[in-house]
C-alpha positions, 0 to 999 in steps of 0.5 A: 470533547478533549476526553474523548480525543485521548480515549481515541488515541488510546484506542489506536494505540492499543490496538496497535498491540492487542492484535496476534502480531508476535512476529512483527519483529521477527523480520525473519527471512525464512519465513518468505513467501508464507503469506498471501495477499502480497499485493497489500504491499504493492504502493499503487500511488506515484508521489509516496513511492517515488520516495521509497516508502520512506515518508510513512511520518510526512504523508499527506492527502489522499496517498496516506490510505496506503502509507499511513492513514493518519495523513489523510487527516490533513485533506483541506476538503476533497481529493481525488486521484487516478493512477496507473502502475506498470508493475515490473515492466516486462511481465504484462502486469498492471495495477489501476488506482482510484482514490477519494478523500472527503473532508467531513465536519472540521476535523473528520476526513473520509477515504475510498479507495480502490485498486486493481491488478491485471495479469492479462489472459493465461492459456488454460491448460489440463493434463490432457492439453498441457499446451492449451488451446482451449481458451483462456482465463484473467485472474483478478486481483482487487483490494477495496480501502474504506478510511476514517482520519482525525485530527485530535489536536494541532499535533495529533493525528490518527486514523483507521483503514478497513480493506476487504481483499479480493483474488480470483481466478475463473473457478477458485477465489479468496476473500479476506478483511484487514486493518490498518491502523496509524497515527502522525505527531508534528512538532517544532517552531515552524511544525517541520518535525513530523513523526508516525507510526503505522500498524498494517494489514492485520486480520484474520487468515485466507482460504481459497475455495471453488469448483477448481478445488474438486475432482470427479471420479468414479467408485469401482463398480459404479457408473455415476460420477462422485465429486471429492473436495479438496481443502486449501490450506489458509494462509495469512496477510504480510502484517507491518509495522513502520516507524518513521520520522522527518525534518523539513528544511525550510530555506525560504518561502520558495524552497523546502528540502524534506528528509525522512526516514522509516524502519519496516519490520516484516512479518513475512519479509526481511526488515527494512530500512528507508530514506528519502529526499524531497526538494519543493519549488513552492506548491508547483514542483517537487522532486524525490528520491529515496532509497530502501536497504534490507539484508542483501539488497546489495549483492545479486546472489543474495538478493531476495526481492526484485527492487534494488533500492532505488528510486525516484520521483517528481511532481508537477501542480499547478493552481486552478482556483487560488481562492478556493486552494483548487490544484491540479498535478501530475506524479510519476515515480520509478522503482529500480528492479532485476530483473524487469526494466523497473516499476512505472506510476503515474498519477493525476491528481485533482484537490479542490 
């Protein structure tokens, strides 16, 4: 059994490098907005992103589907979460969450997650009607996580995602699959040293394709209507890769203050740079802040994404069922944009 942990690991490791990831590090700002399915960076759960992202080697539970599914490893035995995003608030855009986590044998957690963006109702408009009045249409974004995590020792942990990525509007759709791959290393005395590093949304390219694509004409001369296709040109998925460490303080039983940081190096993006801190009363209340630094965040004029930097959190749990471990929180998290008065999440949140 040993063998086969260390042949999984490896597993994991080289595939972190096998796939077409040359620009990983390239992290270059010209190559902006030439990926699609931006919506795989969008982090619809409240607790990880209060810290900024920063946590991708101290994750835990459920939310590691997004950050790093190595974490999910650590699932006692069921979890479940609901969460709603208030993305950019102002642009009537909002994002639902649904998530589960399954604990399967003694060291084997499965993960389901679901998430799903709403744009609301856009006037159809043509050439003819530029102004609508026509009727209306609801593009629909949806993004479906299928998770396996393991604990191969007291120390490592590693896990995969399968997402199936779905964007349609009433006559046009895209369809696609990634991977996501990551694992979670603790050490130290009391296990307060955490590192990890993930690989993110790798697969192939995306097509749109539908009746929205083609143009019915007539051939001069002729009477009947003749329909010509256009093709789309394929796009590619905004590939990740994080590296990112933590230390927890642990100043008594009651109070632990955790510190992490992360490296993000982008394929479509500028690269990143994030930190957090997470001050813990217990198990029942947990407050966070963090902060993600890229090239020209600082400045207006030269600022190329909607977040500033900022960001913050808390947490809310209490016990149900001490024997059993069940508890019951509530998360939220706000992230610093301009424009837009900021993204809101909240999330409730059920282990048992």
């Amino acid at each position: 059994m040993k063998s086969l942990h260390k042949y999984l690991i490896t597993g994991i490791l080289v595939s972190m490098f096998l796939f077409p990831v040359n620009d990983l590090f390239a992290g270059n700002k010209d190559r902006s907005g030439q990926a699609g399915a931006s919506e795989l960076l969008i982090n619809p759960w409240a607790r990880s992103s209060g810290w900024g992202g920063a946590n991708t080697s101290r994750i835990r539970g459920l939310e590691a589907m997004y950050g790093n599914v190595a974490g999910i490893a650590f699932t006692k035995s069921t979890e479940l979460i609901f969460s709603n995003t208030d993305w950019l608030k102002g642009s009537e855009i909002g994002v639902s969450s649904f998530g589960l986590t399954q604990r399967i044998g003694e060291t084997g957690v499965f993960g389901l997650s679901i998430m799903s963006m709403k744009f609301g109702d856009i006037p159809i408009t043509t050439v003819d009607l530029p102004a609508g009045g026509i009727g209306t249409f609801a593009p629909s974004y949806m993004n479906l996580g299928l998770s396996y995590a393991k604990a191969f020792s007291n120390s490592i942990y590693g896990g995969f995602t399968l997402k199936i990525i779905s964007e349609s509007i009433a006559d046009v759709s895209a369809q696609g699959i990634a991977i996501d791959a990551g694992i979670q290393y603790v050490t130290g005395e009391m296990e307060n040293i955490t590192f990890g590093i993930t690989l993110k949304n790798i697969g192939p390219t995306m097509q749109f394709s539908g009746d929205g694509l083609s143009i019915r004409s007539f051939l001069p001369g002729q009477e009947s209507q003749f329909t010509v296709e256009q093709r789309s040109a394929d796009f590619e998925l905004p590939s990740q890769l994080i590296i990112g460490a933590a230390y927890d303080f642990l100043i008594s039983e009651n109070h632990t203050i955790t510190l992490a940081g992360n490296f993000t190096s982008n394929s479509f993006l500028k690269d990143q740079f994030s930190g957090g801190l997470e001050y813990a009363l217990r198990n029942y209340l947990m407050v966070r802040a963090g902060y993600t630094y890229e090239e020209g965040i600082t400045k207006k004029g030269d600022r190329t994404t909607a977040y500033t930097g900022p960001s913050a959190g808390i947490t809310v749990q209490v016990p149900l069922n001490k024997e059993k471990g069940s508890v019951f929180g509530v998360d939220y998290s706000y992230r610093d944009t301009d424009p837009w008065a900021g993204t809101h999440s909240i999330s409730a949140r059920l282990t048992f």
